[in-house]
C-alpha positions as CSV (number, residue, x, y, z in Angstrom):
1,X,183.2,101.6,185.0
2,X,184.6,101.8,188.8
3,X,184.1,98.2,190.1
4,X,185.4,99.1,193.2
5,X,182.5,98.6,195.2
6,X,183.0,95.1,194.5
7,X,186.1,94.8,196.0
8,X,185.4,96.8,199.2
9,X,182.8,94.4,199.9
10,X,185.1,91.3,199.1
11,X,187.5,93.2,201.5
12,X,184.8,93.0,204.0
13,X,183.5,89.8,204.1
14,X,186.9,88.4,203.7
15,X,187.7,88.8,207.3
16,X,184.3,87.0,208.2
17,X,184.3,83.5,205.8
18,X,188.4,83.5,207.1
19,X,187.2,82.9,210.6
20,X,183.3,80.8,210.3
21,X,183.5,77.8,211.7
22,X,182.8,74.9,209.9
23,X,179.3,74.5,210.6
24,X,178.6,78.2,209.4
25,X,180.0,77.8,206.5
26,X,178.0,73.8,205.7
27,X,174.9,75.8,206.5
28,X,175.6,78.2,204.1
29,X,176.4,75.3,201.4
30,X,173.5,73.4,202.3
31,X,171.3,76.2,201.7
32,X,172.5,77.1,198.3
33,X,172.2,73.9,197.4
34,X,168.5,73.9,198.6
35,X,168.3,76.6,196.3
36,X,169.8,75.0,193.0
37,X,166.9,72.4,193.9
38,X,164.3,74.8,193.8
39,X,165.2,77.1,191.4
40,X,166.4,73.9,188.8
41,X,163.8,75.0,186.4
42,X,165.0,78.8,185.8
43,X,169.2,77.5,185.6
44,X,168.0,75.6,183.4
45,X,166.0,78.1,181.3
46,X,168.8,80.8,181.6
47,X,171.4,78.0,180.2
48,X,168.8,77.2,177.3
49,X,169.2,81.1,176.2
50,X,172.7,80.8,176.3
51,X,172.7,77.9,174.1
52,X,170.6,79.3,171.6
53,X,172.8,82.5,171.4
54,X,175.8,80.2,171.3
55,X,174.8,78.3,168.1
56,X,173.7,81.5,166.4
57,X,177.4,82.5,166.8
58,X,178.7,79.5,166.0
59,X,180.5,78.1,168.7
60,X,181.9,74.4,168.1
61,X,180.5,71.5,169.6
62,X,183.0,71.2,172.2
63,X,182.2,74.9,173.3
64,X,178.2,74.1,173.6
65,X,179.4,70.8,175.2
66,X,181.0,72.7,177.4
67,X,178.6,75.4,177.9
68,X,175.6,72.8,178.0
69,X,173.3,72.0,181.6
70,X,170.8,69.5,182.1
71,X,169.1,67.6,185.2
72,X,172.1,65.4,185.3
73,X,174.4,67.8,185.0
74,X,172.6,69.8,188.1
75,X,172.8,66.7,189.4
76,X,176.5,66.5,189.6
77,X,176.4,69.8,190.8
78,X,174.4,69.4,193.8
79,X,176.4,66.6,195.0
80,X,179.5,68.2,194.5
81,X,178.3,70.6,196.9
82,X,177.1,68.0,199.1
83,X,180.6,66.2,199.1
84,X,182.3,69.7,200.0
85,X,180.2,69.3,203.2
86,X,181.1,66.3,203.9
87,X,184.7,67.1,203.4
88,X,186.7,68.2,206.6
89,X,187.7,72.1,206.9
90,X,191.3,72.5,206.4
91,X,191.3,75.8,208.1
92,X,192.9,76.1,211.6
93,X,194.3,72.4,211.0
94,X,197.6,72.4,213.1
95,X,200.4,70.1,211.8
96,X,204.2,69.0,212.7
97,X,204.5,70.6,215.8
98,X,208.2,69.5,217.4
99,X,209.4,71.1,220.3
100,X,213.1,72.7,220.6
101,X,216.0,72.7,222.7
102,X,214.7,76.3,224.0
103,X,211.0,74.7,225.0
104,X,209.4,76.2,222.4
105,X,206.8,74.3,220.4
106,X,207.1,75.3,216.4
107,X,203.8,74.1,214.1
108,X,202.2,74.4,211.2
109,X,198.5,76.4,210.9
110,X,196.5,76.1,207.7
111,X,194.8,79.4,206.5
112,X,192.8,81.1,203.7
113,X,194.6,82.5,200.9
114,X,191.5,85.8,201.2
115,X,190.0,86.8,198.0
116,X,190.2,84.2,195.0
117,X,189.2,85.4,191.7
118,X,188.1,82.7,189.2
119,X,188.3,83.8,185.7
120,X,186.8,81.0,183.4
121,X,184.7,80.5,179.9
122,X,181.8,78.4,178.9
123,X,181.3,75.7,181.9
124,X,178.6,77.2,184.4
125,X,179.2,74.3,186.5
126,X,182.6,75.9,187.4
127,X,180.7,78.7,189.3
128,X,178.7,76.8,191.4
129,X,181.9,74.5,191.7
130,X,184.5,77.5,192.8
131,X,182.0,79.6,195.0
132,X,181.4,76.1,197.3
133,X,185.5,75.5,197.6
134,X,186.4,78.8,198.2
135,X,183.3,79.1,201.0
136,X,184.1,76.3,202.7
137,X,188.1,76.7,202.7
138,X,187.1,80.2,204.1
139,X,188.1,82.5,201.0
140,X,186.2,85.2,199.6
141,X,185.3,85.0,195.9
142,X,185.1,87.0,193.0
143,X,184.3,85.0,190.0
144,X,183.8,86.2,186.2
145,X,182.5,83.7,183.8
146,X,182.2,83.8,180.5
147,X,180.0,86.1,177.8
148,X,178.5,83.0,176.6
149,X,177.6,81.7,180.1
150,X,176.2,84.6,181.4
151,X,172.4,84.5,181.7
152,X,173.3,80.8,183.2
153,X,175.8,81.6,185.5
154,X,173.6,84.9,186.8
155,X,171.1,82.3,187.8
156,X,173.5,80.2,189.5
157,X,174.4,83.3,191.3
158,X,170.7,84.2,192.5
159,X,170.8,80.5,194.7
160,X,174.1,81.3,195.9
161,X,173.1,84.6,197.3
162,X,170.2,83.3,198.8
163,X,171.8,80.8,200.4
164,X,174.5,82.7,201.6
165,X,171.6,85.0,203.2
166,X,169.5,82.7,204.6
167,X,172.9,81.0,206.8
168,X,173.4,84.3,208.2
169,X,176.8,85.0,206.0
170,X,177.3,88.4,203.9
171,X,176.2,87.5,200.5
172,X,179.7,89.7,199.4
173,X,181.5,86.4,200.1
174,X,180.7,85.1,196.6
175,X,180.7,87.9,194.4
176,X,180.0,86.9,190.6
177,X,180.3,89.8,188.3
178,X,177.1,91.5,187.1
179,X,179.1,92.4,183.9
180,X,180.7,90.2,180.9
181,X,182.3,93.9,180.3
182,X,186.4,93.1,179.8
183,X,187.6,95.7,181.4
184,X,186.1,93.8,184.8
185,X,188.8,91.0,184.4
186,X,191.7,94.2,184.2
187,X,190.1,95.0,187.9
188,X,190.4,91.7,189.2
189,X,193.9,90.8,188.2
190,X,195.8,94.1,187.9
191,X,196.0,97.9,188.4
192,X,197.5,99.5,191.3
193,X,195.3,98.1,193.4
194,X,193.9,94.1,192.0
195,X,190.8,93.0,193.7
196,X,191.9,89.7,194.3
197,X,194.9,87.6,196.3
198,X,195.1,85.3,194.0
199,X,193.6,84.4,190.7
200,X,192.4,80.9,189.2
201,X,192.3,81.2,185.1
202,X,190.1,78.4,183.1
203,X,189.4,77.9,179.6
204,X,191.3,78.6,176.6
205,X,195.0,79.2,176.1
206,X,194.7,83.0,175.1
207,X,192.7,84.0,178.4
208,X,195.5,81.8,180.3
209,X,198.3,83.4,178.7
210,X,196.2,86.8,179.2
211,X,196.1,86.4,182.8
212,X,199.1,85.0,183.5
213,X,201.0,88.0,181.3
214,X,199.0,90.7,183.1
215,X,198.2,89.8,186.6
216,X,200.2,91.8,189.7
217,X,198.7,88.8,192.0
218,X,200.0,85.4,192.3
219,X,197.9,82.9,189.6
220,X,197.2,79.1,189.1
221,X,196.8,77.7,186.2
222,X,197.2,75.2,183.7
223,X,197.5,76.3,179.9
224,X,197.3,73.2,177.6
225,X,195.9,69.7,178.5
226,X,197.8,67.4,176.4
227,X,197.3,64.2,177.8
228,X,199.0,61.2,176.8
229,X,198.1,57.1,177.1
230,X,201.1,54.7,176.9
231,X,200.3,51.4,175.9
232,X,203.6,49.3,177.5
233,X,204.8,46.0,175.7
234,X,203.5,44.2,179.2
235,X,199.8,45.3,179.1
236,X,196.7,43.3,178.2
237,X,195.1,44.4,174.7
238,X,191.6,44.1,176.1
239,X,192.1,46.6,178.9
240,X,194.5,48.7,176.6
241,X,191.6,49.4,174.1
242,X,189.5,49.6,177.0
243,X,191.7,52.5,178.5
244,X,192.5,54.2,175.2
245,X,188.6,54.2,174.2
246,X,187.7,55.9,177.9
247,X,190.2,58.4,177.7
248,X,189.8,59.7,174.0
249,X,185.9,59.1,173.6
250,X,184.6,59.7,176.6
251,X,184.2,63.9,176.1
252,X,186.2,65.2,173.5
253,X,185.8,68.8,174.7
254,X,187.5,68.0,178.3
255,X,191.1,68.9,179.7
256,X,191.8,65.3,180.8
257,X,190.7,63.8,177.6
258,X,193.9,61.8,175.9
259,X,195.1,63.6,173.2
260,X,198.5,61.3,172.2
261,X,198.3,57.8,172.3
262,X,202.0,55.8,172.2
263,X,202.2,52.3,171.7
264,X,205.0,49.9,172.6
265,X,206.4,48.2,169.0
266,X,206.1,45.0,170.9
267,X,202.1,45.2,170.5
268,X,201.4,47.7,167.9
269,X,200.9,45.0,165.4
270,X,198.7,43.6,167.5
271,X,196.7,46.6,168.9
272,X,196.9,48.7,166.5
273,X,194.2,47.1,164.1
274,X,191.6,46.8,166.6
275,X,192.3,50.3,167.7
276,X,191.7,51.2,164.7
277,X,188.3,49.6,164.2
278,X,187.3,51.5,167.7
279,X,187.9,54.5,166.3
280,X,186.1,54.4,163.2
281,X,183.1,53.7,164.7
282,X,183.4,57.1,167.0
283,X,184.7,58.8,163.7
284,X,187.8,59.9,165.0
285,X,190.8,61.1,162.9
286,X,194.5,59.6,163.0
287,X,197.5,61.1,162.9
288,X,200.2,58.7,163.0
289,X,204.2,58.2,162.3
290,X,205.2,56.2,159.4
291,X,204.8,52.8,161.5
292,X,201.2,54.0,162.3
293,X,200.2,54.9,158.6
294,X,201.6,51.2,157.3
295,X,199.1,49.6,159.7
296,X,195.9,52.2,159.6
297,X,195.3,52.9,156.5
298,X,193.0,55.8,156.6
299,X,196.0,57.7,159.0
300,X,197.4,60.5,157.7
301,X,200.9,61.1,158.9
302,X,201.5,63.4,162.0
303,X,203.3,66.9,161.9
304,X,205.1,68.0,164.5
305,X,202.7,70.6,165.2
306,X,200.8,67.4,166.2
307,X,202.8,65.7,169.0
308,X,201.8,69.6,171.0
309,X,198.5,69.5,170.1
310,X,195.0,69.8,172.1
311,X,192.6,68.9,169.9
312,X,189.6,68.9,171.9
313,X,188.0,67.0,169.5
314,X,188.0,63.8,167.7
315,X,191.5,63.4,166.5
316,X,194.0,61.7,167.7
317,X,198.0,61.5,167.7
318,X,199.4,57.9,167.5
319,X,203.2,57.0,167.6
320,X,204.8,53.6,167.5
321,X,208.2,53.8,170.1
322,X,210.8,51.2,171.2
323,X,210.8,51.5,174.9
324,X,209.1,53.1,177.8
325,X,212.1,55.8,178.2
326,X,211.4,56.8,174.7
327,X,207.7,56.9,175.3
328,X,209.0,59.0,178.7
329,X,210.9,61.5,176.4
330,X,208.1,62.2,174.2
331,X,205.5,63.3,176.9
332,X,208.0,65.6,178.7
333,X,208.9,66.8,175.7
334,X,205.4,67.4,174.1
335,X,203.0,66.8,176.9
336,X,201.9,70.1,179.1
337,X,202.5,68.3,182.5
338,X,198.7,67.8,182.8
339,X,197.8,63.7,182.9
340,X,199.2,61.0,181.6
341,X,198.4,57.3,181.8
342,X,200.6,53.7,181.3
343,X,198.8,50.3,181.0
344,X,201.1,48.0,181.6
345,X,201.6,44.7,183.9
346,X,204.8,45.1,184.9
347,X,205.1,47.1,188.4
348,X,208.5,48.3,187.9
349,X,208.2,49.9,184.5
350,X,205.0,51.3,186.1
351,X,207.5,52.8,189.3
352,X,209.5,54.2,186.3
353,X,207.2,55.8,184.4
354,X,205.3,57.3,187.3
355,X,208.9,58.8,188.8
356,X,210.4,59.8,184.7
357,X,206.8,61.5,183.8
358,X,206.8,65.3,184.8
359,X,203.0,65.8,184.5
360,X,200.5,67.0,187.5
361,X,199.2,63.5,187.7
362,X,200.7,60.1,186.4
363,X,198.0,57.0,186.5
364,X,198.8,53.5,185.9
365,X,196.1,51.2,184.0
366,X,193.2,53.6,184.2
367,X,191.7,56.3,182.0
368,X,193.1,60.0,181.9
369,X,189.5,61.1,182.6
370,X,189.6,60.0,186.0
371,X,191.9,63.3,186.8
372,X,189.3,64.8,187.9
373,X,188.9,66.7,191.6
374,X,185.1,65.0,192.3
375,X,186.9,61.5,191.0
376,X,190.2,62.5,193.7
377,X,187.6,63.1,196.6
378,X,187.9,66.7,196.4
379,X,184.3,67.1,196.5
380,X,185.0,69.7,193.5
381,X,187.7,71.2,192.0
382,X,188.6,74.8,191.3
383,X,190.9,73.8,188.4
384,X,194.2,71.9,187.5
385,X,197.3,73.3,188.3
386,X,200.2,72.9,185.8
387,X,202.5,74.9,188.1
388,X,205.2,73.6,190.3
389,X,204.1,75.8,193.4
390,X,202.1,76.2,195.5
391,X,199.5,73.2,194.6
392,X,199.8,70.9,191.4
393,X,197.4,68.7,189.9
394,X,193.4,69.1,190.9
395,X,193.0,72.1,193.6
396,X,190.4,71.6,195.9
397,X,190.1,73.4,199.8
398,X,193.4,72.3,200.7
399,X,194.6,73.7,197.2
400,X,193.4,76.9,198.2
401,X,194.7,77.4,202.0
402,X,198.7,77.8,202.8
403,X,200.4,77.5,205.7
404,X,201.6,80.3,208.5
405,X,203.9,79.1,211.4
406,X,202.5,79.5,215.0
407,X,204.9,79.2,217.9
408,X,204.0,78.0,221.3
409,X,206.3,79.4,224.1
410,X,205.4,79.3,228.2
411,X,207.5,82.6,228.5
412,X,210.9,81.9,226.7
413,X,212.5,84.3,225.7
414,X,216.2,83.8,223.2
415,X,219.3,84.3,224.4
């Protein structure tokens, strides 16, 4: 199938979002979301056929969790939209400008990176999510969500196009594929000619390492979410079990959800049994070292297959370690430079871990779930970047702008 009609029309209303000002492009958000209001009823009918053709194939629970809508759900979405208006428009914004010895001014512009392409599985909320960041940081957007999500994400795409209409904008500026045919993700990312700039990849590690294998156009991504709480020998057991509960419990099925939990020797004796008692009442497996199995009885002991593992469901990793430069070692060593968390009370051991730990976020005495772009003040986020350039952590409009040198001169010319 020749999708190149797709990408002609991207081409074109590339140049147009890139230079809307900001109150073209709020109207245009403010409209869709109008939409998502009144059309509530037939998103959420489209996601309840989804669902039922998920559990017929027997997707897991973390997959329908995934895949699954409701009214608070829509919710969330409507004010993450809302929030992107609010938000100021990074595009145009002029930075360090320092004049030289020759009179010339030198700056900093911010701009659009053109035509994103979101590739993604399960979570409809993600189109609604990426079409309102790329909009409002001026990028074009060709998004192709999963098979499973398609009947949900095909009504999503209905309010975005008539919103898009009704603020005057092409409707080509959010392009969501009409197919869940494969060989539409080959157009997008590669080829002699990709349809998009730049691509965003979301869900599981084989469409990540698909992507990121195969694509002639720079990516983002994050492949793993291995996310690890440290429980420090100065830390309160109240707000430890607090912490650990939040970040395990919370959604099993999530990115940011704590997979590793390692606790200080100094407290695991302590800890460790009323962690345990948590966790049987949310029926959640352990996996522990030696010290862990003495203590929890029903732990069975941890492979090293383990320490790299995202479960996305309830199991967890435990290990007992003698300092916080041991517990340091073990995240960069296991971890996938996602999130990590300390509790502890002691500021300098919170310094150190926050320098030592080579993740995309580092959070002292909360929970892992709180790496999050709506929880950052993104308004939304696009994804997580694992990556070391050009954004890391939680991308949201400034995420998906760079920067392009402008030079003021009042007729200098170099000698």
């Amino acid at each position: 199938m020749d999708y190149r009609d797709i990408a002609d029309r991207a081409l074109a209303a590339r140049a147009i979002i890139a230079t809307a000002s900001m109150s073209e492009k709020n109207d245009a958000l403010l409209a869709i979301r109008d939409s998502m209001v009144a059309n509530r009823k037939q998103i959420l009918a489209a996601n309840s056929r989804d669902l039922k053709a998920a559990q017929k194939q027997g997707l897991d629970e973390a997959l329908l969790d995934r895949l699954q809508l409701n009214d608070e759900r829509i919710d969330a979405m409507i004010r993450g939209v809302e929030q992107i208006v609010a938000l100021p428009d990074p595009v145009g914004e002029i930075s360090q400008v320092t004049k030289k010895s020759s009179g010339i001014e030198v700056g900093l512009m911010r701009q659009p990176l053109g035509i994103v392409g979101i590739i993604y599985e399960s979570r409809p909320n993600v189109t609604i999510d990426a079409a309102a960041l790329c909009l409002k940081s001026g990028n074009a957007s060709v998004l192709r969500g999963g098979t499973e999500a398609f009947n949900s994400n095909q009504a999503i795409a209905v309010c975005i196009e008539t919103g898009l209409r009704a603020a005057g904008l092409p409707d080509a500026c959010v392009q969501i594929a009409p197919t869940a045919d494969r060989d539409f993700v080959g157009a997008m990312i590669g080829g002699e000619d990709p349809m998009c700039d730049v691509i965003i990849p979301r869900g599981g590690k084989g469409l990540i390492e698909r992507v990121a294998k195969d694509a002639r156009v720079p990516v983002i991504k994050h492949l793993d979410g291995n996310c690890h709480v440290y429980i420090d020998a100065e830390s309160d057991i109240a707000t430890s079990l607090r912490i650990l509960e939040n970040s395990k419990t919370h959604r099993y099925g999530v990115c940011n959800a704590a997979e590793s939990f390692l606790i200080h020797e100094a407290v695991a004796d302590s800890l460790l049994p009323e962690l345990n008692e948590l966790l049987e009442h949310y029926e959640v497996e352990v996996r522990g070292c030696e010290i862990v199995c003495s203590l929890i009885s029903s732990a069975t002991v941890a492979r090293e297959e383990d320490w790299y593992e995202e479960y996305l469901a309830p199991i967890v990793a435990i290990k007992v370690v003698q300092s916080v430069e041991e517990a340091i070692r073990h995240i960069n060593t296991y971890g996938s430079h996602h999130t990590d968390a300390i509790v502890s009370k002691s500021y300098k051991t919170i310094r150190q871990f926050m320098r030592a730990v080579d993740s995309s976020s580092v959070i002292a005495n909360a929970s892992t779930r709180f790496a999050d772009g709506f929880e950052y003040g993104l308004g939304a986020e696009i994804g997580i970047s694992t990556d070391r350039i050009h954004v890391r952590g939680p991308v949201g409009l400034e995420g998906l702008t760079n920067q392009k040198w402008i030079v003021f001169g009042e007729g200098q010319v170099r000698k």
